[in-house]
N, C-alpha and C positions, 0 to 999 in steps of 0.2 A: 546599409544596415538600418534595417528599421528602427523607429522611438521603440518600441517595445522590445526588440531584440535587445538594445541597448539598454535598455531599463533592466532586464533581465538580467544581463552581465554587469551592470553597477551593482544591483543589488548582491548578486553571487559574490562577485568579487568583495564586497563593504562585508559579508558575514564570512566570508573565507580568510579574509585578512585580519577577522576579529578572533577567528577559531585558532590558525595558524598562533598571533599573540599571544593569546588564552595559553595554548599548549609550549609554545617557549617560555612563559611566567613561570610555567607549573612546572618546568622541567628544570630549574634555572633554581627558583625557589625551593624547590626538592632535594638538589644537589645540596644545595648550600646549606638545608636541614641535616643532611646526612653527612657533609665534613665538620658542619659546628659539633654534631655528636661525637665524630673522631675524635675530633681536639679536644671534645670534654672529655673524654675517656684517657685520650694521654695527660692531660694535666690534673687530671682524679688520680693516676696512678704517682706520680709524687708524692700524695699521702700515705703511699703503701709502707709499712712496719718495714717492709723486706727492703725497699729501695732505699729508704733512710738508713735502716742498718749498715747495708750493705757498703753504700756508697757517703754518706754523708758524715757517719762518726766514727765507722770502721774501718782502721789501718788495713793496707793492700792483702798483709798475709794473711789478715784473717780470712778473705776471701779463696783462697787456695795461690795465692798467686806471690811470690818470693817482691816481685815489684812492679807497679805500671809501665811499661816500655814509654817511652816517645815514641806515639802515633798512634792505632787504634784497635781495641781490645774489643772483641761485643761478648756482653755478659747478662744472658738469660735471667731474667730476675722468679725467683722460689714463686708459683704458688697461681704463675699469670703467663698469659702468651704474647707480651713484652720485651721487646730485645732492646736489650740497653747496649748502645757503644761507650765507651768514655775514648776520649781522643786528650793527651798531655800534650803538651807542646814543652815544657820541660818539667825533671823531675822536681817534685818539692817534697820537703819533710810533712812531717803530723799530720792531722788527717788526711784523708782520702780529698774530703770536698768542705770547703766551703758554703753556705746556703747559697746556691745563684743568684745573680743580678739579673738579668738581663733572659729572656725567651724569648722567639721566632717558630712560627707553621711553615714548614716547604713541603711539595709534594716531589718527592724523587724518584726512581727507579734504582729498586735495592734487587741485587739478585734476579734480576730479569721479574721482577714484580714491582708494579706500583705503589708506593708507601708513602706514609704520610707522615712525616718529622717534626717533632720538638726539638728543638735546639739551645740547648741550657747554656750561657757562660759566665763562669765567675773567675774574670783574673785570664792566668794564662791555661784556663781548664776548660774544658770541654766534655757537656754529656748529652750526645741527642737521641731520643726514645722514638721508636719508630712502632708505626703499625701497620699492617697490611690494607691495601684500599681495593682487593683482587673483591672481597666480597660488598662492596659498594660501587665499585663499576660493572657487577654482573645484576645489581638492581636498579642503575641507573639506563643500563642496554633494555633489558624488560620495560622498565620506565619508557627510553626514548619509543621502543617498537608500538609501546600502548599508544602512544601519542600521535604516531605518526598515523594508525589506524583510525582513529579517532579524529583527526584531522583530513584524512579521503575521507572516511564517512560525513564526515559534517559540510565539507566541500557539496558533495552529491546532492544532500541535505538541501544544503544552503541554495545549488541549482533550480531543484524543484518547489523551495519555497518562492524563491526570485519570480520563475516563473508564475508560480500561485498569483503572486503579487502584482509583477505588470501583469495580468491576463486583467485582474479586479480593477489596479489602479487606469487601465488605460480604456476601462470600456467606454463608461462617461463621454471620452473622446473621441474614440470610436464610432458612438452615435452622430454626435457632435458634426464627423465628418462626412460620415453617410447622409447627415439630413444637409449637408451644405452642398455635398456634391447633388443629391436628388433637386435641390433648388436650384442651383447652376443648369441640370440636367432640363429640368419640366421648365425655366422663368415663373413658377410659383412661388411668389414673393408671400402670399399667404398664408406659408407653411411655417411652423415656429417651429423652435429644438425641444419645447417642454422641460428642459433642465431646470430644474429649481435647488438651492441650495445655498451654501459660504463657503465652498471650499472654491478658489480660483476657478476650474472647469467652470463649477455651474456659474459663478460670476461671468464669464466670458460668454457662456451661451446666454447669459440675461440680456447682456451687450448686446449680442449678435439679434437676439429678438428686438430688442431696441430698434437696431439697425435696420434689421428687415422691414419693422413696423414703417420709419422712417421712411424708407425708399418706395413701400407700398405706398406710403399719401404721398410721396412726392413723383409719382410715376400716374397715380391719380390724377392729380391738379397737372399734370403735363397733359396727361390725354383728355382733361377736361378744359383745359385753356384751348385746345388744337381744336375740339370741338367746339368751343365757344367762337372759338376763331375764322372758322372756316362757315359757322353759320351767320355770324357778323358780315362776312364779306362776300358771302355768298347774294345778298341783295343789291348792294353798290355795282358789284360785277353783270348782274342781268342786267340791271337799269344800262350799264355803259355798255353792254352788248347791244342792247337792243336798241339804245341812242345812233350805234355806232352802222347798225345795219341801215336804220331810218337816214342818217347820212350818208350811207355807200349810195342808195337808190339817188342817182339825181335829179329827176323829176318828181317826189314824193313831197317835196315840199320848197316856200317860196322861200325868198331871201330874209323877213322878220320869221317863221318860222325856227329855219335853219338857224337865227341866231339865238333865239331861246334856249334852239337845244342843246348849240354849243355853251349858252352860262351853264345852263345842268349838267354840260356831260366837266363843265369844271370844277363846278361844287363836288360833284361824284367823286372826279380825282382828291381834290382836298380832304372830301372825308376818308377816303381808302387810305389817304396819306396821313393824315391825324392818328388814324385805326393801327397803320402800321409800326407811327414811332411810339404809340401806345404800348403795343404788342413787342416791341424790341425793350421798351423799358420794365415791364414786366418780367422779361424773359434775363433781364439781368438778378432777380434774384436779392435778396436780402441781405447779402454782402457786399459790401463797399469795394467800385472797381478800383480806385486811385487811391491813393494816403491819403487821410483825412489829415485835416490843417486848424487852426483860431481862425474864425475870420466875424466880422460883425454884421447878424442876424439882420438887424435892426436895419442896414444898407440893404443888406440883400434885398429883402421885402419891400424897400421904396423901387429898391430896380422894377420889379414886381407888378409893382400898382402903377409905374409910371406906361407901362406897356400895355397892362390893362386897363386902362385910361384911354388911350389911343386907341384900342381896340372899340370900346361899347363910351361912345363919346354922349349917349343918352342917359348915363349913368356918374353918379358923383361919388367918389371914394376920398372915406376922412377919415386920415392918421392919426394915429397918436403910435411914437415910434420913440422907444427907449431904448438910448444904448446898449445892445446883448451881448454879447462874446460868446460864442458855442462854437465846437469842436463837430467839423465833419467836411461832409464833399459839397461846399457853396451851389454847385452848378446842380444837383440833385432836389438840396434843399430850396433852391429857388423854382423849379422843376413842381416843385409838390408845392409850394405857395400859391404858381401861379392858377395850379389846379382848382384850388380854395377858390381862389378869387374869377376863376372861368366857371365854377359850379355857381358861387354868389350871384354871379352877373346872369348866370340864363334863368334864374328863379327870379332872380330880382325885376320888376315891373322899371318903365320905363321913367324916368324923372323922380326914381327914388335916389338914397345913400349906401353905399357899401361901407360898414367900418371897420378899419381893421388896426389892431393893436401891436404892439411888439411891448413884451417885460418880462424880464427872466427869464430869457430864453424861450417864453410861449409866446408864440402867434393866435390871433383871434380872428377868426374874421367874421362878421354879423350881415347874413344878407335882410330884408322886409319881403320875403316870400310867401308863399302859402306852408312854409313850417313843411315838417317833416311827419306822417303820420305815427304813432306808434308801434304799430308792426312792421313798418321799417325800419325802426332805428338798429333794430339787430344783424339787417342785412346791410345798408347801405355802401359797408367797404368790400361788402363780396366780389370779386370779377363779374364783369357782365350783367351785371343786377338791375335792375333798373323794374320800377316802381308801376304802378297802373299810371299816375300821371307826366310820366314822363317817357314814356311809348312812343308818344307823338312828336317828340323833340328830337333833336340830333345829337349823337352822342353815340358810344356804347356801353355805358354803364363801366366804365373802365379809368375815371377819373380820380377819385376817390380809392379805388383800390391801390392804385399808385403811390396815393399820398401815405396808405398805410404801411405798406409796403419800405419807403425811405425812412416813413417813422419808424420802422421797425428796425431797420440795419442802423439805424443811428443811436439803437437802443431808447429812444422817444415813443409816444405814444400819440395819438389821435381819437378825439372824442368830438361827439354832437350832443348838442341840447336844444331843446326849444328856447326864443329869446324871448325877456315880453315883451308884448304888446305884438308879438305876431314875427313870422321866419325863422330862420334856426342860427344856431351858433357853432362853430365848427373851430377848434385850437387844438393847435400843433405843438407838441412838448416837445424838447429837445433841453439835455443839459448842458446848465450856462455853464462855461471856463471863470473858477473863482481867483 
């Protein structure tokens, strides 16, 4: 069954089942207008001159009758279409009747007719007044058949309104689905649902444009990282083909030759291999792969500098390193320091200082560079970027992206500024554990 077929039959059903109600209320409350009238009519006729006469201060004979027997007598009252029984259960003297105590409505079957009873008792005396109920069930039958008519038609009614209503309420969705499948169908991630609105539907298709948007930039930066990638790698890979050819030939060159080209054809490897675990740490993405943990910033970052120390032994790095405590993935966050501090070192001149800070959870690190130009400060963490001065250096412009990148899954930030008196200043936000 379809949403909409269903939709169609809830609705039907929710107005069939309120029409159905309607008409048992009105049939129900009807009834009970027309026996409260009966009963007011037989308890109006108690005030009749004739009934009081007859029965309340007039001895038996005066009625024509020598005495009331034990059991039950019916006596037509003058002037109304009123059958009165009196029922004795034993004889008594002086009046007929006492004024009753005590009355009850039953509905009986007098005479193969339905009737509706008052039942008077005072004492060991009995007088019940009956009336006919033939002409209130031949209006309540009229009644029920109106009803019944009245409730198929509203039923029908009710069908084709249902229907009115899913055809309206489900179009919205309908679109909805038709522009998801056409996108599934084409992979045109650049098609939106154009739903606008507050009711849920259009909220959902907002989402869904969200979403689309979403997967169109990140379906973007996938095919543009792959390009960026494959033309990175694309020059490291000639250079080692063509190293590799020059070394298949073995008379093409002598022994100091041949050993040149093998240091080059190993720096080649290195850099392919830097490029790659570049390329795998970007490709992980802005979400943290492991539980993040407390651990102290301030350690991490001496690990850091103690490595890169080792590495660029013509350079001098001074700490100033205050205890941190921040919340995340250590091995990432030391990952993107060490970055800091490999970007410091290849700008920084030979027999300068790196300084680099730890407090509050920000890292600083200061290289004496040639500084950062202006129009690149807004590029620098892009993938692949790299500047008119640094063309000629090794790298792929993918160092810095990274660092933004962890900043970014760790909910941290990364900023540059120029330092004085010349190079730039590069700190790593991350929030401290209070």
């Amino acid at each position: 069954m379809s949403f909409r077929l269903r939709l169609t039959v809830l609705v039907s059903a929710a107005v069939a089942v309120a029409i159905v109600g309607a008409s048992v209320v009105v049939y129900y409350t009807d009834r009970s207008q027309l026996m409260s009238q009966v009963d007011s009519d037989l308890s109006a006729t108690l005030s009749l001159p004739s009934l009081t006469d007859s029965l309340l201060k007039v001895p038996p004979k005066k009625l024509g009758l020598a005495a009331i027997p034990v059991g039950s007598t019916q006596i037509v009252i003058p002037n109304t279409q009123k059958a009165v029984r009196v029922r004795v259960r034993k004889k008594a003297g002086g009046p007929f009747f006492n004024v009753p105590t005590t009355r009850r409505f039953t509905t009986q079957t007098i005479a193969g007719r339905p009737s509706r009873v008052l039942t008077l008792v005072s004492g060991p005396k009995t007088i019940q007044i009956s009336s006919s109920l033939v002409e209130v069930d031949r209006n309540l039958s009229h009644l029920r058949e109106l009803l019944v008519l009245i409730s198929l038609g509203g039923i029908g009614v009710a069908a084709l309104l249902g229907a009115a209503v899913s055809r309206t309420a489900v179009a919205p969705l309908r679109r909805l689905t038709e522009t998801t499948e056409r996108i599934i169908d084409t992979g045109d991630l650049s098609e939106r649902t154009g739903q606008r609105g507050r009711d849920e539907i259009s909220r959902l298709s907002g989402r869904l444009d969200e979403l689309l948007a979403t997967l169109e930039s990140s379906l973007q930066t996938q095919r543009q990282l792959v390009a960026d990638a494959s033309h990175e790698l694309r020059t490291p890979i000639a250079t080692l083909r063509a190293n590799f050819e020059v070394l298949a030939d073995p008379g093409a060159l002598d022994a100091g030759e041949r050993a040149e080209l093998l240091v080059d054809v190993r720096d080649e490897l290195e850099s392919i291999t830097a490029l790659v675990g570049e390329l795998v740490e970007l490709a992980r993405g802005e979400e943290l792969d492991v539980a993040a943990r407390d651990f102290r910033l301030d350690e991490v970052v001496q690990g850091a500098v103690d490595r890169a120390a080792r590495r660029a032994p013509d350079l001098s790095f001074r700490t100033r390193l205050e205890p941190s405590v921040v919340t995340g993935v250590p091995e990432r966050v030391e990952r993107a320091v060490a970055n800091l501090l490999d970007n410091a070192r290849k700008w920084s001149p030979a027999g300068e200082a790196v300084d680099v800070a730890v407090r509050d959870g920000v890292v600083e690190v200061r290289d004496r560079g040639p500084g950062i130009a202006d129009e690149d400060l807004p590029l620098v963490f892009n993938r692949f970027y790299r500047s008119a001065k640094a063309r000629g250096m090794p790298g792929a412009g993918l160092g810095l992206a990274i660092v933004k990148q962890i900043a970014d899954a760790h909910g941290g930030m990364i900023t540059v500024d120029a330092a004085p008196g010349g190079g730039a200043v590069l700190r790593l936000q991350l929030s401290p554990t209070r």
